[in-house]
N, C-alpha and C positions, 0 to 999 in steps of 0.2 A: 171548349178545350182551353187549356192554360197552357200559352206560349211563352218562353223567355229568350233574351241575348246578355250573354256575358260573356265580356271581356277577361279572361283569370289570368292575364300576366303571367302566362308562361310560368321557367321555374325561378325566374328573376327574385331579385332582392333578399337573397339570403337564407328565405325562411320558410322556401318552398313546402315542405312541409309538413308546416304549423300551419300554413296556408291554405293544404289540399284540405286537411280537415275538418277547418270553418266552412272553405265551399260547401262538401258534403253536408255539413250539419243543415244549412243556409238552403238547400235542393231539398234534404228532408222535410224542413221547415212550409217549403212553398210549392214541393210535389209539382212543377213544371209534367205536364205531355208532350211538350219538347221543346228541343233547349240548345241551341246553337251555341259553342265556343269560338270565339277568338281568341288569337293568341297560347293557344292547346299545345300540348306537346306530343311527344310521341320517342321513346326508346326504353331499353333493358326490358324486349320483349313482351309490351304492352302499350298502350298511350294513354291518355287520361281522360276521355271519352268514355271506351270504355270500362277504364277503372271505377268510374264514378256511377256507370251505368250498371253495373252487374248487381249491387248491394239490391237497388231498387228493378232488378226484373225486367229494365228497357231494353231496348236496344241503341248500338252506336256505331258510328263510322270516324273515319280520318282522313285528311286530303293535306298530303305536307305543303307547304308554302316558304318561301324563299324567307329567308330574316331580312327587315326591316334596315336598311342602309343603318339608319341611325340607332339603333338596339345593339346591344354588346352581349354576344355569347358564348363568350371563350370560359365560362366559368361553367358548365354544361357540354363537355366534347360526347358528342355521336348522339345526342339526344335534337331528334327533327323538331320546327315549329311548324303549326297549323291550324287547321279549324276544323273544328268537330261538329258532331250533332247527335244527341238523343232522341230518340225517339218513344213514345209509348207502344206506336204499332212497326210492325216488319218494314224494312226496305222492300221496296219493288225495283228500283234505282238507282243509282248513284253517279255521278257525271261531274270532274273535275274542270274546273273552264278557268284556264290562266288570264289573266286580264293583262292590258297592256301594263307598262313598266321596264325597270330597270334594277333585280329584277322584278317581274312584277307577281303580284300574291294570286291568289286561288282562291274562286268561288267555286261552293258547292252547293250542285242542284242535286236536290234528293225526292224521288218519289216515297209515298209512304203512304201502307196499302191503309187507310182509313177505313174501316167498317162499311160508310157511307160512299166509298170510291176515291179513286184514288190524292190522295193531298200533296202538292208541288210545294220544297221547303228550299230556300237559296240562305245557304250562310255566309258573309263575305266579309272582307273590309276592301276601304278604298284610303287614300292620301289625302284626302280633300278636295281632288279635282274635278275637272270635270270630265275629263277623258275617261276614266275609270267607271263614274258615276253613272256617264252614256251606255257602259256595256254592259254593265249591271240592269238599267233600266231595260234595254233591247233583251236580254235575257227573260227578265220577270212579264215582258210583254209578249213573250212568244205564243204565238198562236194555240202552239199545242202543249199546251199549258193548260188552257181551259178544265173547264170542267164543275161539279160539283160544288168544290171549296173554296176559297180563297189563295191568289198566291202567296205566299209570304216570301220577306225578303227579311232576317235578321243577321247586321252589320253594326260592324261599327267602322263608322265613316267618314271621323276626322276630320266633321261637320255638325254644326246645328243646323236646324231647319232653315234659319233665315239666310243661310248661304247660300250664292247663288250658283253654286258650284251641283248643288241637290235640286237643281228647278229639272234637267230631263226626268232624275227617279221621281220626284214628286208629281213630273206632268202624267203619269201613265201609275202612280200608288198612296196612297192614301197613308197617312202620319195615324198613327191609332193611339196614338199615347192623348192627343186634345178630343179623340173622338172617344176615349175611355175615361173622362175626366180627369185628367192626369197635372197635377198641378203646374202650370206655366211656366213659374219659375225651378221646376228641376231640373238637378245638373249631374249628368255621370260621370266626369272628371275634376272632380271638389277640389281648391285649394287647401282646406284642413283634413283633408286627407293625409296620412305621415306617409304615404309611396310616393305623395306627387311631386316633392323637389326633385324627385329623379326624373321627372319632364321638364325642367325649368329649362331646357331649349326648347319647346313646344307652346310655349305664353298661350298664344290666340286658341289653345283648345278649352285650356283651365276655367273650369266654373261655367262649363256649358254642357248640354244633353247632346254627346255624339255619339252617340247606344241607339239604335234605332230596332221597332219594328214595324216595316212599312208591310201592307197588304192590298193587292188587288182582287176585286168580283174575279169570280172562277167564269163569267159568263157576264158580256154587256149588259145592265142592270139590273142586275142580281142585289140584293142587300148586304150590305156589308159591316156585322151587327158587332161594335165593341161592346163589353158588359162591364169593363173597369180596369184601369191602368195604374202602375204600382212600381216600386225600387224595393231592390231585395240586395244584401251586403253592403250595407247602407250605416252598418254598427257592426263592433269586434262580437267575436263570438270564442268565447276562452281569451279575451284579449287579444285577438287577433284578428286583422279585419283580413276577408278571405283575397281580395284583390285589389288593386289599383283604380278601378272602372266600379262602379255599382251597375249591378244588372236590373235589365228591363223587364218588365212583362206585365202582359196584357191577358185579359178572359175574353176569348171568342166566341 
């Protein structure tokens, strides 16, 4: 299956959209089976989960999450932020889990009825730290979790790998982007990106891979088989590059 995480910048920067339709184009293009958003919206009686999900026949869900201290959304009144997730097979599940914070965001564990049994999907983000990082991991490590598939975790988490703030997630889930041959030096938050001066209070993230999709064995040695790792919104499409973050994904 083809997993992805992207970040789509909410409806920030003006040119929301011109933006939704590059995404779509950009999902067309790469046919994700599913596809975690951060930073997703949600108002005027719909969210973008599943706006983006109906065209292609998946399914989707929405778990709103508190705005970011430092994100400004007065230019969008009554329209929620969150994270989403598509699916190619049904929900069996859905399970909002607020993480610590101030206030602090929302992950979502979603079951999802696989053919082959049931598949555990967590979409989240964290701050960088470690406190956040830990309940994430304790999450993805829960017992009754197990089973057939892999867990996944797709986040973006305001961390590269070599941060030591990612050793809990790391110590209990597996990086699938060097296990997919995924070139070393990529980065999901580009400085020649035209969205990213509107991070320039954020320095230490710019020009690193903090788009993640980490995956644990559904079962203690189990194989855990990546087939190839890739960036998708990585170039405009209509002139318009669809987000802020290029998205990840991997073939399991």
């Amino acid at each position: 299956m083809r997993v992805m995480v992207w970040n789509v910048w909410w409806r920030f920067g003006g040119n929301w959209r011109r933006r939704e339709e590059s995404i779509r184009a950009t999902l067309d293009a790469y046919r994700p089976d599913v596809l975690g958003l951060v930073e997703s919206w949600s108002g005027e009686g719909t969210d973008q989960p599943h706006s983006l999900a109906a065209p292609c026949g998946m399914h989707a869900t929405f778990a709103p999450s508190p705005f970011p201290p430092q994100l400004r959304y007065e230019e969008q009144p009554g329209i929620e932020f969150g994270v989403g997730l598509l699916s190619r097979w049904p929900f069996l599940a859905v399970e909002p889990h607020e993480l610590t914070g101030a206030p602090g965001p929302v992950a979502l564990l979603a079951t999802l009825d696989h053919p082959r049994g049931p598949l555990h999907v967590i979409v989240g983000t964290a701050d960088g730290g470690p406190v956040q990082c830990r309940e994430l991991a304790a999450l993805a490590a829960d017992r009754r979790l197990d089973g057939p598939h892999p867990v996944l975790l797709l986040a973006d988490l305001n961390a590269s790998v070599d941060c030591p703030a990612l050793g809990p997630l790391l110590g209990v889930m597996a990086d699938t982007w060097p296990l997919g041959g995924g070139d070393p030096g990529a980065v999901t938050f580009d400085s020649a990106m035209p969205y990213t001066p509107a991070a320039a209070d954020m320095p230490d993230l710019v020009d690193r891979r903090i788009d993640h999709v980490l995956a644990r064995p559904g079962r203690p040695g189990a194989p855990l088989a990546v087939r190839g790792a890739f960036l998708a919104g990585d170039r405009p499409v209509g002139g318009v590059y669809p987000s802020d973050h290029y998205a990840v994904g991997v073939d399991l």
